[in-house]
DSSP file (Angstrom, degrees, kcal/mol; ACC not computed):
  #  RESIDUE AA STRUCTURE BP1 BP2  ACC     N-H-->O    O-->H-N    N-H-->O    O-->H-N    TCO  KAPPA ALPHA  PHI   PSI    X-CA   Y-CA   Z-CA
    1    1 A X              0   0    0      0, 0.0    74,-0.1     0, 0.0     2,-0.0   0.000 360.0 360.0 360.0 137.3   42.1   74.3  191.6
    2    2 A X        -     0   0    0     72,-0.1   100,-0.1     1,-0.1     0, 0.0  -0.508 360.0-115.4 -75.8 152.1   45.0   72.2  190.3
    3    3 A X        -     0   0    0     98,-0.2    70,-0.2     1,-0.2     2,-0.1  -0.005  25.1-116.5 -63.0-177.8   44.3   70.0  187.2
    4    4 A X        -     0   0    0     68,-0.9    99,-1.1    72,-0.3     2,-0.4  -0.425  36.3-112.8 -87.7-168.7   44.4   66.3  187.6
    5    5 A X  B     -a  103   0A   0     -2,-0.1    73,-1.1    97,-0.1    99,-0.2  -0.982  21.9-127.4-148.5 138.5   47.4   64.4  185.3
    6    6 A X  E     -b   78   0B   0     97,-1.9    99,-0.3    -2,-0.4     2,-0.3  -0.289  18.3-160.3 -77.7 171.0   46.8   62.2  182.5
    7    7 A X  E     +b   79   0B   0     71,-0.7    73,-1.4    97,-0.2     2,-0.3  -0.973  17.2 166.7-159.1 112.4   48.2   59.3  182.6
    8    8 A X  E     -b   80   0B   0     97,-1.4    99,-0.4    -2,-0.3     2,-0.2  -0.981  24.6-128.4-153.4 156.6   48.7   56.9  179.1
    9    9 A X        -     0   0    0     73,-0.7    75,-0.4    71,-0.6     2,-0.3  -0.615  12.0-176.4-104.7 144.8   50.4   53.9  177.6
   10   10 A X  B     +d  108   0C   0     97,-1.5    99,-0.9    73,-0.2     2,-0.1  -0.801  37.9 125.7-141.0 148.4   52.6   53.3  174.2
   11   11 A X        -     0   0    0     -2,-0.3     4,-0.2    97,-0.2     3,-0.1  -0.344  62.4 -91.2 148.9 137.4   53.5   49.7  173.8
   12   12 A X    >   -     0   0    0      1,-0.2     3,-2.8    99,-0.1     2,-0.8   0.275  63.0 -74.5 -67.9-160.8   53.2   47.1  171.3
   13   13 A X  T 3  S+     0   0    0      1,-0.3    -1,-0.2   129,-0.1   107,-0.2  -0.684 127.0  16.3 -91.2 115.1   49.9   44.5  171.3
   14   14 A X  T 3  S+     0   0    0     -2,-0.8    -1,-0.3    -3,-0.1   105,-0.3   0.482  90.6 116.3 103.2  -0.1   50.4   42.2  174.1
   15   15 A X  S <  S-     0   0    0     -3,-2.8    -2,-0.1    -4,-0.2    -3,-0.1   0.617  93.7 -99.8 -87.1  -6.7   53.4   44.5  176.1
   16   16 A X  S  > S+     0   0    0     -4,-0.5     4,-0.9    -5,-0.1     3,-0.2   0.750  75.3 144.1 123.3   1.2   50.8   44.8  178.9
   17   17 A X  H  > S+     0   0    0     -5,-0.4     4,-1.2     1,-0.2     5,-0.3   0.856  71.5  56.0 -74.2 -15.3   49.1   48.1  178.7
   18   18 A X  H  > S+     0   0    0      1,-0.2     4,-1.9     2,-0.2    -1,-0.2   0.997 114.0  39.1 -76.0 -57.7   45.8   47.0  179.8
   19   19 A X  H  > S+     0   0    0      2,-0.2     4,-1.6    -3,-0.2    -1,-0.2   0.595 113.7  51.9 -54.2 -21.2   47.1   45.6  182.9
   20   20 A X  H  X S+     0   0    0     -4,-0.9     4,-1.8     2,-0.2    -2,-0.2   0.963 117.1  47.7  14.3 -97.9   49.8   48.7  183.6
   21   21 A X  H  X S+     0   0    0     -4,-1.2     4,-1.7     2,-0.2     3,-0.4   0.706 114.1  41.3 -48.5 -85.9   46.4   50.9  183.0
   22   22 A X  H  X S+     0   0    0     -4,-1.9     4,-2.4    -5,-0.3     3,-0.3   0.875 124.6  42.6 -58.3 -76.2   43.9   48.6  185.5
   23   23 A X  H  X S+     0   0    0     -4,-1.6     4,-1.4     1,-0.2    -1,-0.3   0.800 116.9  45.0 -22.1 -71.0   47.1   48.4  188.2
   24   24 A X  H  X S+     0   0    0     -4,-1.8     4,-1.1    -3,-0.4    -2,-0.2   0.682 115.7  46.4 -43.4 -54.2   48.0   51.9  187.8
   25   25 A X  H  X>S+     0   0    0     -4,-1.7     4,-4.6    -3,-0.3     5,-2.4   0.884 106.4  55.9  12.4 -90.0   44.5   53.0  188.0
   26   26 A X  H  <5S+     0   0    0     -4,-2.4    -2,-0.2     1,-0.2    -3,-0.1   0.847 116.7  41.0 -56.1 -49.9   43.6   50.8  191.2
   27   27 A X  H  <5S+     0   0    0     -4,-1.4    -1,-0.2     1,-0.2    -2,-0.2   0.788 112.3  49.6 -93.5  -5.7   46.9   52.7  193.0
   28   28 A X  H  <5S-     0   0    0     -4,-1.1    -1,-0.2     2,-0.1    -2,-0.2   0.801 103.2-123.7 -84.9 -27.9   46.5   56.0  192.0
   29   29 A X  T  <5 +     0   0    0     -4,-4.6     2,-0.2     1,-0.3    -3,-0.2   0.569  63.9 156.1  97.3   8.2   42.6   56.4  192.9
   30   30 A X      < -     0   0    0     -5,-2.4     2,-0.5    -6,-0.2    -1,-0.3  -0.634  54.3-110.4 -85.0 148.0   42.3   57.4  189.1
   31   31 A X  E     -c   78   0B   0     46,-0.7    48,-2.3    -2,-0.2     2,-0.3  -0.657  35.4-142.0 -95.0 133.6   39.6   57.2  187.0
   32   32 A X  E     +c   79   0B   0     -2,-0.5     2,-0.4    46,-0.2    48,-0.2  -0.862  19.7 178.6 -73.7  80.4   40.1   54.3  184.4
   33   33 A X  E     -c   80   0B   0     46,-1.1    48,-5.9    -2,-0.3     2,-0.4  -0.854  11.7-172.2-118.3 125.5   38.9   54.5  180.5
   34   34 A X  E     -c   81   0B   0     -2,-0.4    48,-0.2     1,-0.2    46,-0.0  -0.754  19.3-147.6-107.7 167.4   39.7   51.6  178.5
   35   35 A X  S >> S+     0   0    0     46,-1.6     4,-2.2    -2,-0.4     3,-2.0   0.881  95.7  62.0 -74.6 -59.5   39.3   51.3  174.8
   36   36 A X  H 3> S+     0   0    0     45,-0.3     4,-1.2     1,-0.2     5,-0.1   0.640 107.7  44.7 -30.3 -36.0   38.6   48.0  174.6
   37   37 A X  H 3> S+     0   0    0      2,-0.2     4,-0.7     3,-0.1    -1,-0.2   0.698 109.4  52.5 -95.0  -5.1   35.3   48.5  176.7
   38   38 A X  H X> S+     0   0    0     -3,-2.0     4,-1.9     2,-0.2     3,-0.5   0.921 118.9  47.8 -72.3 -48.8   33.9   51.7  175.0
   39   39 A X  H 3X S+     0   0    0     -4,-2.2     4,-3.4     1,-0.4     3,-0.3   0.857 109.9  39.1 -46.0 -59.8   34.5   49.5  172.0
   40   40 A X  H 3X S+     0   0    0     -4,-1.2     4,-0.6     1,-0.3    -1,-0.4   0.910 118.1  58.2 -81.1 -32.4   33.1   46.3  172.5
   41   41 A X  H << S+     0   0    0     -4,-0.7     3,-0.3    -3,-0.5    -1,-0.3   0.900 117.8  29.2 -38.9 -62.6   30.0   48.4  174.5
   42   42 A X  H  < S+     0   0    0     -4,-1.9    -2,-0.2    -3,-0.3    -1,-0.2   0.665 135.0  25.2 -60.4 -48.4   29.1   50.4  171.6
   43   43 A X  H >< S-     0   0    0     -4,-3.4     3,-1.4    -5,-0.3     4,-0.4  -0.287  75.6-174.7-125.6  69.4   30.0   48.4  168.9
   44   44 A X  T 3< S-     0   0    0     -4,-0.6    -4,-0.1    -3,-0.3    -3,-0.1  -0.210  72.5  -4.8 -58.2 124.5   29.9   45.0  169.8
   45   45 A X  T 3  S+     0   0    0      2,-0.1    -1,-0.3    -2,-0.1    -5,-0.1   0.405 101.2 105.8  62.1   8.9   31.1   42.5  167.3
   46   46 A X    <   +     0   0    0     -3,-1.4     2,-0.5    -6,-0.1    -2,-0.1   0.769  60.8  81.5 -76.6 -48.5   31.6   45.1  164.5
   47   47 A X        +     0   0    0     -4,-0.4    -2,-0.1     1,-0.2     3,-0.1  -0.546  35.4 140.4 -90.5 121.8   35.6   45.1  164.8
   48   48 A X        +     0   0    0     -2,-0.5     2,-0.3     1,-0.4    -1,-0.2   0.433  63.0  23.3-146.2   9.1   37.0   42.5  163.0
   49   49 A X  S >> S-     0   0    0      1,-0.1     3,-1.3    89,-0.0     4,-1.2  -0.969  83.0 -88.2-165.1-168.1   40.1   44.4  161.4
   50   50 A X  H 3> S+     0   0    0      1,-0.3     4,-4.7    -2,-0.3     3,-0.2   0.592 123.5  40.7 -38.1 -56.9   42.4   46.9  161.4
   51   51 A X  H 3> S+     0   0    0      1,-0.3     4,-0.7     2,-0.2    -1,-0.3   0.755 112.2  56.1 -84.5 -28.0   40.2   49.5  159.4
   52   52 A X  H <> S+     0   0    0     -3,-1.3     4,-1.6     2,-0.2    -2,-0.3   0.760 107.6  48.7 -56.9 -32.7   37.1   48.5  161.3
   53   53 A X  H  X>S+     0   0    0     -4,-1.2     4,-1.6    -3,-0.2     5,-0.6   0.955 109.7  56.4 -72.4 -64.6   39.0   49.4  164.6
   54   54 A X  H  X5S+     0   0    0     -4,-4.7     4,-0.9     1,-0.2    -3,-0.2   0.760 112.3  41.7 -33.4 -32.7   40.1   53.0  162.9
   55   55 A X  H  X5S+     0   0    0     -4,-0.7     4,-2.4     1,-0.2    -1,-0.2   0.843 118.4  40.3-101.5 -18.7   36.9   53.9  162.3
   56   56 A X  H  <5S+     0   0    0     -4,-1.6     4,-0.3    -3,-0.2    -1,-0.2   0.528 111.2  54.8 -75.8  -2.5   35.3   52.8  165.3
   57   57 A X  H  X5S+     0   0    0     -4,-1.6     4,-1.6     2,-0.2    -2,-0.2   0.622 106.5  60.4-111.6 -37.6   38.0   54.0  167.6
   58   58 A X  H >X<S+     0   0    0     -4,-0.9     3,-0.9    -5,-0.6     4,-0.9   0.987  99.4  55.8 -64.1 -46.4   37.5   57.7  165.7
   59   59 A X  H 3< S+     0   0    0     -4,-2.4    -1,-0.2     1,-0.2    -2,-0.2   0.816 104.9  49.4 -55.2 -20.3   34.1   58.1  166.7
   60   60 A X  H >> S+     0   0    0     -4,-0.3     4,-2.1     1,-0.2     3,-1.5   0.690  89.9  79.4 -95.9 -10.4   34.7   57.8  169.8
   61   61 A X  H <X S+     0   0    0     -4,-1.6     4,-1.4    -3,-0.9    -1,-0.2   0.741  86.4  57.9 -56.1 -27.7   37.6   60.3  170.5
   62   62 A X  H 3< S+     0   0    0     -4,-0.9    -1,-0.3     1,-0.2    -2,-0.1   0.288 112.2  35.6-115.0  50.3   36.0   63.4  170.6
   63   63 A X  H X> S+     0   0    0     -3,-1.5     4,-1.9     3,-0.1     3,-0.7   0.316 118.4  54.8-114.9 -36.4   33.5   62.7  173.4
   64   64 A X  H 3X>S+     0   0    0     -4,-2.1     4,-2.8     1,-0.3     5,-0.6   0.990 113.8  41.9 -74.5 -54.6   36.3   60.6  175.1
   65   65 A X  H 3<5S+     0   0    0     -4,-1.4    -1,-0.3    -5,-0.3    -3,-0.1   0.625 113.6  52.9 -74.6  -2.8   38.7   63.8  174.9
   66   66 A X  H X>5S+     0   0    0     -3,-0.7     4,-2.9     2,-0.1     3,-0.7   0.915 114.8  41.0 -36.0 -75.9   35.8   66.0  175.9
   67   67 A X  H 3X5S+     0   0    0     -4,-1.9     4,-2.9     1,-0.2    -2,-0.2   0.755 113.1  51.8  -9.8 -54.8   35.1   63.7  179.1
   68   68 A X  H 3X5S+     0   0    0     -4,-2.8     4,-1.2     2,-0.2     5,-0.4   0.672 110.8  49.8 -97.0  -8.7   38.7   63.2  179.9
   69   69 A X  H <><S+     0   0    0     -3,-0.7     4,-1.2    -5,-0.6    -2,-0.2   0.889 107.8  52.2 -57.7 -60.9   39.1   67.2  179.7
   70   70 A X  H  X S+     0   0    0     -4,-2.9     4,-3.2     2,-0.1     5,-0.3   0.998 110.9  49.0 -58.4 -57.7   36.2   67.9  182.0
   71   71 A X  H  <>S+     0   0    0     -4,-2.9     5,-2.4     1,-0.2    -2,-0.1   0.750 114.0  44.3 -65.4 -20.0   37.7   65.2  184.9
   72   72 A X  H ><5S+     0   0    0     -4,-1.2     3,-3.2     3,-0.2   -68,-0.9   0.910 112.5  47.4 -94.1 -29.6   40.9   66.5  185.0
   73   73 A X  H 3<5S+     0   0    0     -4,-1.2    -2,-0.2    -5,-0.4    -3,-0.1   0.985 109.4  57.8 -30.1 -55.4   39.9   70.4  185.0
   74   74 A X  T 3<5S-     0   0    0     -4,-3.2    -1,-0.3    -5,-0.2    -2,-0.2   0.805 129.3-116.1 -61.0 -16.1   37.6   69.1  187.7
   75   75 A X  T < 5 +     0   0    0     -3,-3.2     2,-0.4    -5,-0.3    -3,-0.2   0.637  68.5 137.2  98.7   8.2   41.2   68.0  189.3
   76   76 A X      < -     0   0    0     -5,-2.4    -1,-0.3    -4,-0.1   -72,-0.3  -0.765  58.6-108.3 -94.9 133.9   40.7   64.3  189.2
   77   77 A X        -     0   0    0     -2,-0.4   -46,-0.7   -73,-0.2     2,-0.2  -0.058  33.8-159.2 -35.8 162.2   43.7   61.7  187.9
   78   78 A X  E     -bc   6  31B   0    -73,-1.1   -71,-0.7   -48,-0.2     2,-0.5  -0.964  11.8-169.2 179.8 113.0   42.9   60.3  184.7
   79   79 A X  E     -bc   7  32B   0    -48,-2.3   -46,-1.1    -2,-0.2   -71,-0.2  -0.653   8.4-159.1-133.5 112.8   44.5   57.0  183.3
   80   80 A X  E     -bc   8  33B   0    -73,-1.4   -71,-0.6    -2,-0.5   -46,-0.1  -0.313  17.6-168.5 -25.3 102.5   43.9   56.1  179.5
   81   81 A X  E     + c   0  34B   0    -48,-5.9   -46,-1.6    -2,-0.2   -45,-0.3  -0.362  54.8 129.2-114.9  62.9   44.4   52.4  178.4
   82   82 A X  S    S-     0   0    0    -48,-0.2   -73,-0.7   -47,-0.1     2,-0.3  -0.675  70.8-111.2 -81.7 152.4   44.2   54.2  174.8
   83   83 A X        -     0   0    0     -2,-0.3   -73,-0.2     1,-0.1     3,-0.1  -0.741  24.8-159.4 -97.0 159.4   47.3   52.9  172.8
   84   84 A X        +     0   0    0    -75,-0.4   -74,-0.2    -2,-0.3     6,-0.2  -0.171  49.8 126.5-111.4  21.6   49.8   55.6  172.3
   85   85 A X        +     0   0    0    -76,-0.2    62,-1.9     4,-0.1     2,-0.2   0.531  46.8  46.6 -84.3   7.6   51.3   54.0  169.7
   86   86 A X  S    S-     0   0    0     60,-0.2    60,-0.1    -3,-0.1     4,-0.0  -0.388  83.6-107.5-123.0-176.0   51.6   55.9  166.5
   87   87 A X  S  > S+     0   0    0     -2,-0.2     4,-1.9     3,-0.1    -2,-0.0   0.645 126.2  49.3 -89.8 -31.5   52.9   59.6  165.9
   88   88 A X  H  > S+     0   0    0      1,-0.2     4,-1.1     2,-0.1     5,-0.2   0.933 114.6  47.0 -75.6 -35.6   48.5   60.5  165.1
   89   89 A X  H  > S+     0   0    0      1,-0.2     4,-1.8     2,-0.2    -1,-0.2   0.841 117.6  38.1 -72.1 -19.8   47.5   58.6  168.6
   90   90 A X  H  > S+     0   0    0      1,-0.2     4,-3.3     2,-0.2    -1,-0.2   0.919 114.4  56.5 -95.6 -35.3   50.3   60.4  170.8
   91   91 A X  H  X S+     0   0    0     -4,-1.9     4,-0.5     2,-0.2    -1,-0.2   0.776 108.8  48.7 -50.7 -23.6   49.3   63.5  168.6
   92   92 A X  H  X S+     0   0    0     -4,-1.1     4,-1.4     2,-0.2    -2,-0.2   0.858 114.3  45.5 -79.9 -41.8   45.5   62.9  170.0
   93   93 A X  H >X S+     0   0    0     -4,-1.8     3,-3.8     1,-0.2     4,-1.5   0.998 102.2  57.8 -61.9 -58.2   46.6   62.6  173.4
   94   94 A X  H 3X S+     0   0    0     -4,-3.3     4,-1.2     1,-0.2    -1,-0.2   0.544 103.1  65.3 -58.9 -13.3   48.9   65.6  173.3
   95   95 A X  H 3X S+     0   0    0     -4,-0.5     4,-0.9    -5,-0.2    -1,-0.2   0.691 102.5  46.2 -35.7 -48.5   45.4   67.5  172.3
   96   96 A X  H XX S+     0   0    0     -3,-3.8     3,-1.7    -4,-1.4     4,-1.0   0.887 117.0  36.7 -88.8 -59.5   43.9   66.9  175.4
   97   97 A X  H ><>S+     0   0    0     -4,-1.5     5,-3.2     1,-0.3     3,-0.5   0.632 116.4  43.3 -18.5 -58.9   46.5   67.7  177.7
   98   98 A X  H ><5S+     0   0    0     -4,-1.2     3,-0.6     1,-0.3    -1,-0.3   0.245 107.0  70.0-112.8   2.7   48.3   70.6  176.5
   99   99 A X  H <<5S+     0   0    0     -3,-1.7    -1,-0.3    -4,-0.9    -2,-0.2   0.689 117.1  23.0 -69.9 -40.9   44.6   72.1  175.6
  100  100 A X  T <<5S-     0   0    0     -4,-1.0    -1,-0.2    -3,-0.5    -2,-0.1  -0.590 115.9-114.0-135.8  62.2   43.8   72.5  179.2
  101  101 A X  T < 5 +     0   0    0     -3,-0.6    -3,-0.2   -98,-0.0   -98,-0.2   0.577  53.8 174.4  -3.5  59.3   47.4   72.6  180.2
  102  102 A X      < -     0   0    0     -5,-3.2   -97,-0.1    -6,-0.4     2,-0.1  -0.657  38.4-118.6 -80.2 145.9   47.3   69.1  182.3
  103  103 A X  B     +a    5   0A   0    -99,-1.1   -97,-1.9    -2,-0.2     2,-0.3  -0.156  48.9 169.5 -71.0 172.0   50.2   67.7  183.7
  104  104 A X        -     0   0    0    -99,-0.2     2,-0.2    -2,-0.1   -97,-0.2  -0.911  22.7-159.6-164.4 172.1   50.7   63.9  181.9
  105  105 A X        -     0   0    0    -99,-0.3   -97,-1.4    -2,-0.3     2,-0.3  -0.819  12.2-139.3-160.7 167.0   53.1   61.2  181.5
  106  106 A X  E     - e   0 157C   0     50,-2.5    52,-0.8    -2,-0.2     2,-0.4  -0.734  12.0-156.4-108.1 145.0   53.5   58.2  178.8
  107  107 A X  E     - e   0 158C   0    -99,-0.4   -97,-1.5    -2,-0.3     2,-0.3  -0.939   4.4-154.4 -90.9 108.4   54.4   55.1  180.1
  108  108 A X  E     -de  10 159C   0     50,-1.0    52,-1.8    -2,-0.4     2,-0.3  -0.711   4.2-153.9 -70.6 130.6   56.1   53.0  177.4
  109  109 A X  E     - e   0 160C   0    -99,-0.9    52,-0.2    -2,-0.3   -97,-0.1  -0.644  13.3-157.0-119.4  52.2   55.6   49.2  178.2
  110  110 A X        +     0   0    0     50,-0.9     2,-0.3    -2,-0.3   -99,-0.0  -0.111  27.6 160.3 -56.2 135.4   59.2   47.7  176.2
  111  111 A X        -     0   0    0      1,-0.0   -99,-0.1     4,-0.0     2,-0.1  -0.851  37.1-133.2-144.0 161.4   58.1   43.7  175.5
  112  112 A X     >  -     0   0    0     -2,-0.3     4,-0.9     1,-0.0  -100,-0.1  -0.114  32.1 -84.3-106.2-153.4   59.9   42.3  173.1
  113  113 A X  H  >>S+     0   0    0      2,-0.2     4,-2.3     3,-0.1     5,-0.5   0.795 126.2  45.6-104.8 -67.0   58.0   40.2  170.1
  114  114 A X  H  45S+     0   0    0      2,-0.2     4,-0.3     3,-0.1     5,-0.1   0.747 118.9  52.1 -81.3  -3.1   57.7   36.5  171.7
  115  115 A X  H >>5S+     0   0    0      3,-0.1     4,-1.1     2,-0.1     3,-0.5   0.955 106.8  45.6   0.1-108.4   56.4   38.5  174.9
  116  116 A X  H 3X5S+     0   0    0     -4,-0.9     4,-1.9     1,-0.3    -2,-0.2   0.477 115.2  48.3 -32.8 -56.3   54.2   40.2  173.5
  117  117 A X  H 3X5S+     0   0    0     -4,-2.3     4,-3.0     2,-0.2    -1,-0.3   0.806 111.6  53.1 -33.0 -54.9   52.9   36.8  171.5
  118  118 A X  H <><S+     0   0    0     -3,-0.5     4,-2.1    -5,-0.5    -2,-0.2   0.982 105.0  47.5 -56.6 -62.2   52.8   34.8  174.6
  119  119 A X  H  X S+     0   0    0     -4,-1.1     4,-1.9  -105,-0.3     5,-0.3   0.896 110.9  55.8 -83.0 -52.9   50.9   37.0  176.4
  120  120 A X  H >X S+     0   0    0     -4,-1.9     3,-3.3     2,-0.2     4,-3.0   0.957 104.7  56.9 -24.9 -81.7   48.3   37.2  173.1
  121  121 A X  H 3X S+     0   0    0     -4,-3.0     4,-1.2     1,-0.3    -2,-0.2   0.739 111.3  37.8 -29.1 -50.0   47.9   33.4  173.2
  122  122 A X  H 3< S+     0   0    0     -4,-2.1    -1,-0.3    -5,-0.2    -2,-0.2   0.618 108.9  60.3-104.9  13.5   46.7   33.3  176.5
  123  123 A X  H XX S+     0   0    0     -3,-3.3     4,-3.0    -4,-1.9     3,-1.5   0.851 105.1  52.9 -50.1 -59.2   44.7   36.4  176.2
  124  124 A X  H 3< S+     0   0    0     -4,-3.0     7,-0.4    -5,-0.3    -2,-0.2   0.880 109.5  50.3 -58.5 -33.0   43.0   34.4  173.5
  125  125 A X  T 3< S+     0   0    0     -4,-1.2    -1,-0.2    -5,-0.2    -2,-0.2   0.516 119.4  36.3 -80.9   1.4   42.4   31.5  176.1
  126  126 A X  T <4 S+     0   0    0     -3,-1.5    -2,-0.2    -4,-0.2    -1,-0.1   0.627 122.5  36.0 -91.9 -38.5   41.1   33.6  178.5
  127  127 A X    ><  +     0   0    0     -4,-3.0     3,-2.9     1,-0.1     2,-1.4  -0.614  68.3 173.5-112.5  65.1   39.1   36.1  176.9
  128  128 A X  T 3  S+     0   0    0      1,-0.3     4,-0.1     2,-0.2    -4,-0.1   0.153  80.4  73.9 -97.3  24.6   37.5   33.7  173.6
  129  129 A X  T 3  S+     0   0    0     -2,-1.4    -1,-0.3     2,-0.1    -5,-0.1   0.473  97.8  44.3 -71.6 -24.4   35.5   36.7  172.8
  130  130 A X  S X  S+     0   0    0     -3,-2.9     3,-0.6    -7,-0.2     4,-0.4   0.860  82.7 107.9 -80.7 -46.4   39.2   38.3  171.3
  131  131 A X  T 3  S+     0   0    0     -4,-0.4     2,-0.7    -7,-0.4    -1,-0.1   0.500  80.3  42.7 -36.2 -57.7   40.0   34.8  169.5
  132  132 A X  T 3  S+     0   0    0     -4,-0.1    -1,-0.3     1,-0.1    -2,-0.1   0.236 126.4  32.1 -54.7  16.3   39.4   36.3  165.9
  133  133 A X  S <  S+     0   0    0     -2,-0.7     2,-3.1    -3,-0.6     5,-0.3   0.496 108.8  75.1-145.6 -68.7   41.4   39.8  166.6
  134  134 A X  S    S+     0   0    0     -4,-0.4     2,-0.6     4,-0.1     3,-0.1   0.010  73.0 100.1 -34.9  50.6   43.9   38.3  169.0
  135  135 A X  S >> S-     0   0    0     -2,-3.1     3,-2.8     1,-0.2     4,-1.2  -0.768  73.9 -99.2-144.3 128.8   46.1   36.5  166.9
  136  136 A X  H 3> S+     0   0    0     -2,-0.6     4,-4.3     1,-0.3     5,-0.3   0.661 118.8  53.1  -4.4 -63.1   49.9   36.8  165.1
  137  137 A X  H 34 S+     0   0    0      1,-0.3    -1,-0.3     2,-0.2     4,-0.3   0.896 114.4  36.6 -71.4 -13.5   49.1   37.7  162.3
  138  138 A X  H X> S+     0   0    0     -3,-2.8     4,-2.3    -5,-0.3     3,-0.8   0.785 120.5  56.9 -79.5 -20.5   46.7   41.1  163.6
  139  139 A X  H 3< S+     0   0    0     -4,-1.2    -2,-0.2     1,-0.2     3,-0.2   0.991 107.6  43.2 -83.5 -67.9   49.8   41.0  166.2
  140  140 A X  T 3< S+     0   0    0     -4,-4.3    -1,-0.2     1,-0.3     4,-0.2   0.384 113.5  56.2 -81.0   1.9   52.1   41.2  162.8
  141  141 A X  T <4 S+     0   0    0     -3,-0.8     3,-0.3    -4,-0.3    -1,-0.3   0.847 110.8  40.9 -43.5 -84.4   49.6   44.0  161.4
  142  142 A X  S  < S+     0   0    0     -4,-2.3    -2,-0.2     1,-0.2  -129,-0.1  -0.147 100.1  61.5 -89.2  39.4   49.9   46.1  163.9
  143  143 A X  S >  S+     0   0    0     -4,-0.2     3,-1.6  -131,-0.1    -1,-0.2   0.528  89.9  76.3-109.8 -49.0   53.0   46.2  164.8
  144  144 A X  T 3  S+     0   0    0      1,-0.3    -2,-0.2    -3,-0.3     2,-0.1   0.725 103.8  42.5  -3.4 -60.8   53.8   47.6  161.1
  145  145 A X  T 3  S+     0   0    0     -4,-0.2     2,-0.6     2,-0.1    -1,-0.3  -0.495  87.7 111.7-122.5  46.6   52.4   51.0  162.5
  146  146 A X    <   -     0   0    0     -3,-1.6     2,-0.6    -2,-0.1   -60,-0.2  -0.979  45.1-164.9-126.3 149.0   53.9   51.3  165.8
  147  147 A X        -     0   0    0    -62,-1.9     2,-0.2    -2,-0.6    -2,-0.1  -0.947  24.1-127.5-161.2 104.1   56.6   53.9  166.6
  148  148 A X        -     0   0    0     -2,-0.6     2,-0.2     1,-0.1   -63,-0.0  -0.462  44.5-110.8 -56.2 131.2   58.9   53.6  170.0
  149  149 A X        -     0   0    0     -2,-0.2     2,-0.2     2,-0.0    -1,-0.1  -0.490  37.6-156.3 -34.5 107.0   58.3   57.5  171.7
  150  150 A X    >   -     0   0    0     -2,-0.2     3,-4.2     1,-0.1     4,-0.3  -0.727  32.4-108.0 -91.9 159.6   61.7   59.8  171.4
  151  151 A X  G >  S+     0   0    0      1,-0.3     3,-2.3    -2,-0.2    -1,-0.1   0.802 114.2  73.0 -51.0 -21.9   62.5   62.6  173.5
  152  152 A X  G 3  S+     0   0    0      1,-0.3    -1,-0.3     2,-0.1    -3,-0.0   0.569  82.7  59.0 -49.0 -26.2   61.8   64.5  170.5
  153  153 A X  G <  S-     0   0    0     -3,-4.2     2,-1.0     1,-0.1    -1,-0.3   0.410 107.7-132.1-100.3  13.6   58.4   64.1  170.5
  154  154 A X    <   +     0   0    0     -3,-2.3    -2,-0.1    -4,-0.3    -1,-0.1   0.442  48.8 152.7  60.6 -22.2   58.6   66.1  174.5
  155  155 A X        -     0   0    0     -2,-1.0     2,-2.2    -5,-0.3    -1,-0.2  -0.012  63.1-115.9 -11.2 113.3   56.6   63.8  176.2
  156  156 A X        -     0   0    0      2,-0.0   -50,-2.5   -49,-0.0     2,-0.2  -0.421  56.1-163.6 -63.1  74.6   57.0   63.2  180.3
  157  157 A X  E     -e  106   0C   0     -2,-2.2     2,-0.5   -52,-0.2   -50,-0.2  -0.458  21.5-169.6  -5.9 103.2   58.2   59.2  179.2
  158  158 A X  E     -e  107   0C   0    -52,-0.8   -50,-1.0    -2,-0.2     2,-0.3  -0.983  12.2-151.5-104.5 122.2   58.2   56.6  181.8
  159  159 A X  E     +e  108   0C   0     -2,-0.5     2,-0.3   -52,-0.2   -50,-0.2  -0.672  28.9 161.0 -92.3 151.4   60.0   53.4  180.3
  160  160 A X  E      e  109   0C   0    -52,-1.8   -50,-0.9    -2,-0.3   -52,-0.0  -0.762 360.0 360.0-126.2 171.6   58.6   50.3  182.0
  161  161 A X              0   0    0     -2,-0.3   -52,-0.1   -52,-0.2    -1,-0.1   0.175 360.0 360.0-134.2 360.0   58.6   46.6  181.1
């Protein structure tokens, strides 16, 4: 039986991945694990910064990357709205894959900075659950630690915007 192929996103906060992921998802027939909903499930109201997200976002990676191991062995599509966004997150991904040799690809989501903002803003008027997390200056946080994907790093890369 052929695997499934993973499927995940690199982009800054606010370039779109959540929607990219839910779209992407929706056309492929793949099954859909966001971060944002283990999170706020598990630990609801807990994350309120940067180092609160690291630690909550480790606990949950090695049951997620068990899980997402079993469904593609099983041959099923797999699409990740995990951020890809560091050299340790793409390193987490490249664990599960190349562990049970699955096909993958990255899609990198290029947004520029007032994008990326925009799209915050009315995240924050949409979602008012975010408003304290959602905002420039966590935008100007985490941007700090973000790192565009080179061929270097051997990834299948799909650039979007």
């Amino acid at each position: 039986m052929s695997k499934g192929t993973l499927t995940f996103f690199c982009g800054k906060m606010g370039a779109g991945k959540s929607t990219k992921a839910q779209a992407f998802a929706a056309q492929t027939k793949a099954v859909l694990l966001s971060e944002d909903e283990w999170l706020a499930a598990l630990y609801p109201n807990q994350i309120t910064s940067i180092s609160d997200y690291v630690e909550y976002t480790n606990r949950l990676k090695p049951k997620i990357k068990s899980l997402v191991q079993s469904i593609l062995s099983a041959g099923a599509n797999v699409v990740m709205d995990f951020p890809a966004n560091t050299l340790g997150q793409r390193d987490w991904f490249r664990s599960i894959f190349t562990e049970i040799e699955a096909p993958h690809q990255m899609i990198y989501i290029e947004a520029t900075d007032a994008i990326c903002l925009e799209r915050i803003a009315k995240r924050r008027e949409q979602q008012p659950e975010r408003r304290a997390t959602d905002t420039p200056e966590m935008f100007a946080q985490m941007s700090q630690y973000f790192v565009v994907p080179t061929a270097d790093e051997a990834f299948n890369i799909v650039t979007s915007s």
